[in-house]
C-alpha positions in Angstrom: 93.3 91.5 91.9 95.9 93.0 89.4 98.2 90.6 87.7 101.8 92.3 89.4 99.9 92.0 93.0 99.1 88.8 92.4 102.9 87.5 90.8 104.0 89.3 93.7 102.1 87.2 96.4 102.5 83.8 94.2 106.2 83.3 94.4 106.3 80.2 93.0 106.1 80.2 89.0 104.3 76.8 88.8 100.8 77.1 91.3 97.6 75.6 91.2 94.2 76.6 91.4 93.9 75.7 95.4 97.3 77.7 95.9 95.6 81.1 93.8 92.6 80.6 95.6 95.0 80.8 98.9 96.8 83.8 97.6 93.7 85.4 96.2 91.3 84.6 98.8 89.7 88.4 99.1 88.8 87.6 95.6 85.5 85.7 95.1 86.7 82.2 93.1 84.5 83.2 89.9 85.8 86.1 89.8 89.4 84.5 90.0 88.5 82.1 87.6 87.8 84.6 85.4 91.0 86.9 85.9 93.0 83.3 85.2 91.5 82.7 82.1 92.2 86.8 80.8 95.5 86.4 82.1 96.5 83.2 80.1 94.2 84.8 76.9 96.9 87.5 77.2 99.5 85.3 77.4 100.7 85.9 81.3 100.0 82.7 82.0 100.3 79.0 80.6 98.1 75.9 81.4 99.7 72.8 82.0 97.3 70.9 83.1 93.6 71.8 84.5 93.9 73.5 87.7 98.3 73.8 86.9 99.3 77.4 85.8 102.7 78.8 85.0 103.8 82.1 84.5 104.6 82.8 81.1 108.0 85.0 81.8 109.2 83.0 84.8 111.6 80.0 84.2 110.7 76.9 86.5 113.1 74.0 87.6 112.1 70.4 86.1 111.3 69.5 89.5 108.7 71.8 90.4 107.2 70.7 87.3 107.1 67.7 87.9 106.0 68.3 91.8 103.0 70.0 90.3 101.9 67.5 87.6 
């Protein structure tokens, strides 16, 4: 899966890995994983916690934040 077909699926800008797995789910979850871990190398994506992702150009209310932590 692409990085734009995947931020357009995922409209949230704070997910987590059960909620990509969701969105993904023709993708096999290695190969997911992998894709995750290029995108936040590149800097698409940020890690705030283990299994917590954010998009790195969308701006997120405190509150879904703190929904996700």
């Amino acid at each position: 899966m692409k990085l734009n077909e995947f931020k357009k699926l995922m409209l949230k800008p704070v997910f987590t890995w059960e909620e990509a797995k969701v969105i993904a789910f023709k993708t096999p979850p290695a190969v997911l994983k992998v894709q995750l871990s290029y995108w936040k190398k590149m800097g698409e994506l940020l890690t705030l916690k283990r299994g917590v992702y954010l998009f790195a150009d969308r701006k997120p209310q405190t509150v879904e934040v703190a929904k996700a932590l």
